[in-house]
N, C-alpha and C positions, 0 to 999 in steps of 0.2 A: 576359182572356177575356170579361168582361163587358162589359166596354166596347166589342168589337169586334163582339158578338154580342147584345147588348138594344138599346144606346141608339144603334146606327150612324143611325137616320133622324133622329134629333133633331140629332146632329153635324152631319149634313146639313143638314140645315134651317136651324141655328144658321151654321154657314158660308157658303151661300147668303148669307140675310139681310146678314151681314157684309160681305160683297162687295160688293151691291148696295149698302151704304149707302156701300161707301169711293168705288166709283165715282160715286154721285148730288153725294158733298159732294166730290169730288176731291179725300180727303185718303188720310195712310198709314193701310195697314190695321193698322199694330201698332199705333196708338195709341186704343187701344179707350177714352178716354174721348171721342172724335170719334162714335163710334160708337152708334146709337141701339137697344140691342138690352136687353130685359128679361132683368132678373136670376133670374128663376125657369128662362131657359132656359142662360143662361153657367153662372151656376152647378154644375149637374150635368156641367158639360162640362169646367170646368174640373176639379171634384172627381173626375172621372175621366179626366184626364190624367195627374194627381198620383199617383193610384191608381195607374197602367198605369207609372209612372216608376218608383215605389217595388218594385214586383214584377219589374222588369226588373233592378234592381239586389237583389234578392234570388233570381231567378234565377240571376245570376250567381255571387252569392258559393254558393248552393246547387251550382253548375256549378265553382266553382274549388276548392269542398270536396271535393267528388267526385273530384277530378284529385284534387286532395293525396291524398285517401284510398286512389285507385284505386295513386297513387303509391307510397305509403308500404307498401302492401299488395303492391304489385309486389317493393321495394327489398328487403323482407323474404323474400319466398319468391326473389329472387333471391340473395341470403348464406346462407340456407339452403340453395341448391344450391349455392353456391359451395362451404361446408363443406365440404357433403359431397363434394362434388367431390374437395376438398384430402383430406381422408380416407381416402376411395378411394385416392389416390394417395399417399398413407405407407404404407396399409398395400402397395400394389404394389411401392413401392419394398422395403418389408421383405420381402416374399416372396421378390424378387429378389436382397437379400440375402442370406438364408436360403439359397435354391438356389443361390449363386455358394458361398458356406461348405457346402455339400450338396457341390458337383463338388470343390471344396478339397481336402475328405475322402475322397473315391472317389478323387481323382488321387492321394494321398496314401498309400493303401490300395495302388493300383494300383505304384505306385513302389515299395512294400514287396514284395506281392509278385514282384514285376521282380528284386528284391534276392536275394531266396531263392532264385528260378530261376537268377538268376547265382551265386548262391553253391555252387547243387547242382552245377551243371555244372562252378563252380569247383574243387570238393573232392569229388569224386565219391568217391575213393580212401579220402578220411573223413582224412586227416590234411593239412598243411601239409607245405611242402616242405622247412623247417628241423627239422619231425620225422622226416620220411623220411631225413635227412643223418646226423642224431645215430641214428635207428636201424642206419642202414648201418654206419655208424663203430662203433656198438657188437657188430652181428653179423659185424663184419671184426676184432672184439678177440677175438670167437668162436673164429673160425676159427683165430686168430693161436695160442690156447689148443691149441686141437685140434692144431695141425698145429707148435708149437713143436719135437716131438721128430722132426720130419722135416727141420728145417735145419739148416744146421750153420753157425752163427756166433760170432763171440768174443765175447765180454764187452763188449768195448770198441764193436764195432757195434752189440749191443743199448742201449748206452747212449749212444751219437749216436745211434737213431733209424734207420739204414740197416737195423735187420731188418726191419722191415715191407716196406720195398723191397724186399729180400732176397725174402721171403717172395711176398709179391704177383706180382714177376717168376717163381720158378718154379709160383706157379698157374696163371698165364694163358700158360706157355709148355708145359707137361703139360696142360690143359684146354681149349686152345681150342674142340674141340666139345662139350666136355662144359656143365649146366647150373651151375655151379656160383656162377657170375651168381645164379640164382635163388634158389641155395643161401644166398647172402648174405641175400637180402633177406626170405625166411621161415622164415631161422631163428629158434628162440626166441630170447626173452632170457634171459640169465643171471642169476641172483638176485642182486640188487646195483646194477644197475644204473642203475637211476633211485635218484637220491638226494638226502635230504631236504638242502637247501641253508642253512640258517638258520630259527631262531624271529625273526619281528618282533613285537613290542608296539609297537603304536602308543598314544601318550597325549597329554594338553595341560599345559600348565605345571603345571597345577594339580593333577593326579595325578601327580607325582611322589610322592607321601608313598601314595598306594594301592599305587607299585611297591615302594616300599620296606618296606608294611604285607605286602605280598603275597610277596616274597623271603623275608621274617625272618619270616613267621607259616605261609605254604603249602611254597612251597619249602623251608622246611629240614624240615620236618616229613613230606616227600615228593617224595628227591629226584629230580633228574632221572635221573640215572646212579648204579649203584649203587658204590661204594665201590674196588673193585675190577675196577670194567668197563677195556674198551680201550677209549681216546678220541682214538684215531690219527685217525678219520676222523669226528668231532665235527662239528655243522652250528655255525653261528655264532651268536651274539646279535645281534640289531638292535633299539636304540629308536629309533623313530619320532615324532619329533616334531611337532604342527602348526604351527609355526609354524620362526624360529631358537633353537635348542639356545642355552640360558646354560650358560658354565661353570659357575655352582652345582648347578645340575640335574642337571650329570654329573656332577661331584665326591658327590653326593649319590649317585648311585646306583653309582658307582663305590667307595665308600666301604663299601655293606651289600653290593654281592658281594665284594669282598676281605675283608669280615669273615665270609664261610661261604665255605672252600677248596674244601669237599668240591661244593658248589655249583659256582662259576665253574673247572672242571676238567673239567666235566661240558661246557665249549661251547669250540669253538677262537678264535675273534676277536672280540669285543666293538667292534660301529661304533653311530656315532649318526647320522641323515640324518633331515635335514631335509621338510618337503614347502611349507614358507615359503606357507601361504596369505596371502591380501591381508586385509586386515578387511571387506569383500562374502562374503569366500568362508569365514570362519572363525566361522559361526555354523550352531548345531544347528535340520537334521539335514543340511544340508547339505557343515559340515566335515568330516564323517567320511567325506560320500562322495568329497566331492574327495579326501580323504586317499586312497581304496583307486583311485580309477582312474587316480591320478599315481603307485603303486608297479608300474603295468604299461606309464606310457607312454616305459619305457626310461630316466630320469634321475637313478632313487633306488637302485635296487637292483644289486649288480654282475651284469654281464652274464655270469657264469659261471655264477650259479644256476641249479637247475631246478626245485625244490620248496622252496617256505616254506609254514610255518605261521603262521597272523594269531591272536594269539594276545592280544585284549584285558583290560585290567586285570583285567576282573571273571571273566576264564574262570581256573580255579583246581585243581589239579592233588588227586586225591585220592587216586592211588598213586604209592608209589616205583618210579622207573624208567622213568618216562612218556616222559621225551626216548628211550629207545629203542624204545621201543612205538610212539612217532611215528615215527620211522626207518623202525623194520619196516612200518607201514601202506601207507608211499611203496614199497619195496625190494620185497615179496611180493606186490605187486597185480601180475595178470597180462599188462597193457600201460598205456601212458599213460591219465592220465586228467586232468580239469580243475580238478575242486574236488573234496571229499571231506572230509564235515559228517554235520553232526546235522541232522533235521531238528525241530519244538518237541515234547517229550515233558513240557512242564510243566501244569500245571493250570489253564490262562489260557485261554478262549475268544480265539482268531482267525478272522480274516477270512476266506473263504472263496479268494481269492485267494493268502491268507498262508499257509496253512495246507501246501501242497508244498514247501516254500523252505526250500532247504539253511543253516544260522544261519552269520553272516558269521567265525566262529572258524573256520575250516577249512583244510585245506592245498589248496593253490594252483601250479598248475603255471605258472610264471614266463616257459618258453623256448616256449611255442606261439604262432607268431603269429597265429594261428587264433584260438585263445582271446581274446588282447589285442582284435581288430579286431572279436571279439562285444561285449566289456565297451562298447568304442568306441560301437557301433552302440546297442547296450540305453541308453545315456547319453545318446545323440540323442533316440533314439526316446522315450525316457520325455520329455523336454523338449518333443519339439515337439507331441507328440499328449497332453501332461497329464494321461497314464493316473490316474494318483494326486497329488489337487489339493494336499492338504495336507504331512503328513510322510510321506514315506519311505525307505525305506534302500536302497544298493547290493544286500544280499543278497536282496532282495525285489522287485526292480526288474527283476533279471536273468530270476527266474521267472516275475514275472507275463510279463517277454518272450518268455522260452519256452513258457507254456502258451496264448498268446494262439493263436487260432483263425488270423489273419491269418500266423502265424511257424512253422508247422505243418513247411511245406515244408523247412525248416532247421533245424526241431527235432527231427522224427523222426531224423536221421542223428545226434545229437550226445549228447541227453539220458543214455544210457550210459555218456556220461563224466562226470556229475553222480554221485557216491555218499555215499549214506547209510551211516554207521557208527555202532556204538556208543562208537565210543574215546573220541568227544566226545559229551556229551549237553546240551542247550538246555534249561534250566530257569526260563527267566525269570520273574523275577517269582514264584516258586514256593517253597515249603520242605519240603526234601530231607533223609532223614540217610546220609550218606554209607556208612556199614558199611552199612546194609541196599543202599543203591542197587548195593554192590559186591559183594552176596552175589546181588541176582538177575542184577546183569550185572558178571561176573566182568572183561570187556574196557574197559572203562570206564575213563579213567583221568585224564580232566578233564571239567570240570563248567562250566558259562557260566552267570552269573546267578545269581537264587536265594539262600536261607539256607540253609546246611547248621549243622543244631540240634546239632551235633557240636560244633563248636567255639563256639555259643550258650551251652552246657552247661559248658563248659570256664570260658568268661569268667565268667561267674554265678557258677560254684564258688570259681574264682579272686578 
C-alpha cells in the first residue's frame, strides 16, 4: 500500500533513469551494475519491492487461513446438520414404528371383537349343539319315564333297546299335530341327571408322598363316602400326571388306597393318564397350565365324562362324606353349567384383576364344546396380547378374559355359568381352623391351601 501510494514518483523517476542509461550504453537492463544510478534512490526502491513481496505472501497465507477456517467452520455446522438430520430421522422412523405396533393392536382388538360378534351369532341359543343333543336325549329319557306305563313291551325288547323305538313310533303316530316336539326340548331335567364323572388329582413325580401324606392323614380322617352309602354309581379316580407315570409311583399310591377299604370303595375305577409335557413345557407356572388345557383337548380324559372335579394336592377334604356332597353340587344345580369354585376367601391381598377368579379346584363340565373352544381362545389370547407378563395361572387367565372390556360381547351371555360356592373354599396362603370354618359355613367341605391349626395341634401334641 505504501509503495503504491508514497513513493510511485520516485519508482518512476528511478526507472526512467534506468532506461535511459540501458539505451545510451547499449547494454541489458538487468544487469544493474552497467547501470549508473545512485544508491540513495535504488535503494528505497528495492527495499520496497521486498516489502510489497513479503506482504503479498502474507496476504496469502492470511487468505488461505481464512478458507481453512471459513472451511472448517463450514464442515462443522454441516455434521451438525447432518446429526441432526439422522436424528430426526430415528426418531421418525420410531414413530413409525410405534404407530405400525398402534394399528397391530387396533387390528387385533378389532379381530377380537369380529370374534365375539361371531360367536354371538354363533350361540345365540346360549348352548352348543352337543348340549342341546345330551339335553334332548335326557328329556326323551323323561318322557320314556312318563309314558313307560302306556306301552306295552316284553322284557326282552326293553332289553335290546327296541322300547324306545316302540315308544317314539306311537308318539309321533298319536301326535303329529300335537307340540310335543317342544314338549321334549323344555322339559325339565330330572335330578340326576348331570353327573359328576371322576375326581382327577393332578401331581408331579415329586408329590407323590403329599398323595399319600394326604390319603392316610385327610381322607381317612374324612371320608369320601360314608360307610354305608350306595356306591353303584361312584365317579372314578384319576391321577394326573405331568409328565410318564413310573410304575413305582403307582404302586406307591396303589399300595395306601388298598391299605384304607373304606376309602377306595368309595370311587368305581382307579386310572392314571398321562399329559407327557416336553422339558420347554414342564416348568412353573407354565406346567400346570399346560396340564389343565390338555385334559379338555380330548386326549386324556375318557370321552364319556361330563363332570370332574380338579382336585389339587393341597385342596384337602374337611368333612366326611364330601365325594357325595360333590355329587350333589353337579346332580341339583338347575341346568349345565362350566365351572363351579370358590372364589379367594383367605387373608392375602390380590390383585385387582385376581380378585373375581373362580380358584382352579373346581368342578368342570368336560362334554361342552363351547366351553373347550373358550379355554382354547383365553390360551391364545393371553399369549399373543401378554395380558399378564410374568407368572400366571389357567384359573386367572380365563377371568381376566372374561372381565376384559374388549370380551364383553361374549361374556355377558356366559358368565352365569361361572359359579361360586362354598363346598370349596380358597384359603391360600392363609390359617384356618377347620371346626370353626364348619360351624360358620356348615356346606363347606374342602378347603385349597392354607394351615388348618387343627391338625397343627394334633402333631405338636403328638
Amino acid at each position: 500500500h505504501v509503495l503504491l501510494h508514497r513513493n510511485t514518483s520516485t519508482r518512476s523517476a528511478v526507472m526512467l533513469r534506468v532506461r535511459k542509461a540501458a539505451l545510451d550504453m547499449e547494454t541489458d537492463p538487468s544487469d544493474h551494475h552497467s547501470v549508473d544510478v545512485r544508491p540513495s534512490e535504488v535503494r528505497p526502491t528495492l527495499f520496497f519491492t521486498r516489502s510489497s513481496e513479503n506482504r503479498r505472501v502474507q496476504l496469502l497465507k492470511y487468505s488461505a487461513a481464512s478458507v481453512f477456517l471459513v472451511a472448517v467452520v463450514c464442515t462443522f455446522l454441516w455434521t451438525f446438520h447432518v446429526r441432526n438430520r439422522i436424528v430426526e430421522l430415528e426418531m421418525s422412523n420410531e414413530m413409525l414404528r410405534f404407530d405400525v405396533q398402534q394399528y397391530k393392536w387396533a387390528l387385533r382388538e378389532d379381530l377380537d371383537i369380529l370374534w365375539n360378534y361371531r360367536e354371538k351369532l354363533a350361540n345365540e341359543r346360549d348352548m352348543d349343539l352337543k348340549e342341546q343333543e345330551r339335553l334332548l336325549n335326557q328329556r326323551r329319557a323323561n318322557i320314556v319315564r312318563l309314558m313307560r306305563y302306556k306301552v306295552k313291551a316284553s322284557k326282552e325288547e326293553k332289553e335290546e333297546g327296541s322300547f324306545l323305538k316302540l315308544l317314539y313310533s306311537k308318539m309321533l303316530r298319536s301326535s303329529a299335530s300335537s307340540k310335543e316336539h317342544d314338549f321334549w326340548l323344555y322339559y325339565p331335567l330330572a335330578e340326576g341327571e348331570q353327573k359328576l364323572s371322576a375326581v382327577v388329582i393332578p401331581y408331579i413325580e415329586g408329590q407323590v408322598l403329599n398323595i399319600k401324606e394326604g390319603i392316610s392323614t385327610y381322607w381317612s380322617r374324612n371320608l369320601p363316602c360314608l360307610p354305608d352309602s350306595d356306591t353303584g354309581n361312584a365317579p372314578d379316580l384319576v391321577f394326573y400326571c405331568n409328565k410318564v407315570t413310573t410304575e413305582a409311583s403307582r404302586s406307591q399310591i396303589y399300595q395306601v388306597l388298598e391299605s384304607y377299604p373304606e376309602i377306595r370303595r368309595c370311587f368305581n375305577v382307579v386310572h392314571f393318564v398321562e399329559a407327557k409335557l416336553t422339558t420347554e413345557e414342564d416348568r412353573y407356572p407354565r406346567g400346570p397350565n399346560e396340564m389343565f388345557w390338555k385334559l379338555f383337548a380330548g386326549a386324556v380324559l375318557p370321552s364319556h365324562y361330563q363332570y370332574f372335579f380338579y382336585m389339587e394336592p393341597d385342596a384337602v377334604p374337611i368333612q366326611s362324606n364330601w365325594l357325595a356332597a360333590l355329587s350333589q353340587q353337579v346332580e341339583s344345580h338347575p341346568e349345565p353349567f362350566w365351572m363351579k369354585g370358590s372364589i379367594y376367601r383367605g387373608a392375602q391381598d390380590l390383585a385387582v384383576s385376581y380378585q373375581p377368579h373362580l380358584n382352579g379346584n373346581a368342578i368342570y363340565n368336560c362334554r361342552s364344546q363351547l366351553f373347550t373352544d373358550l379355554l382354547k381362545r383365553v390360551n391364545t389370547w393371553i399369549e399373543n396380547r401378554q395380558v399378564i407378563e410374568e407368572k400366571h395361572a389357567y384359573d386367572t387367565d380365563l377371568f381376566v378374559y372374561l372381565h376384559d372390556p374388549s370380551n364383553f360381547a361374549f361374556a355377558k351371555h356366559h358368565l352365569h355359568k361361572f359359579v361360586a360356592t362354598d363346598f370349596i373354599q380358597n384359603m391360600w396362603e392363609t390359617i384356618y381352623d377347620s371346626h370353626e370354618l364348619i360351624i360358620r359355613f356348615p356346606n363347606t367341605y374342602i378347603v385349597h391351601g392354607g394351615i388348618d391349626v387343627r391338625y397343627v395341634k394334633e402333631e405338636s401334641s403328638s
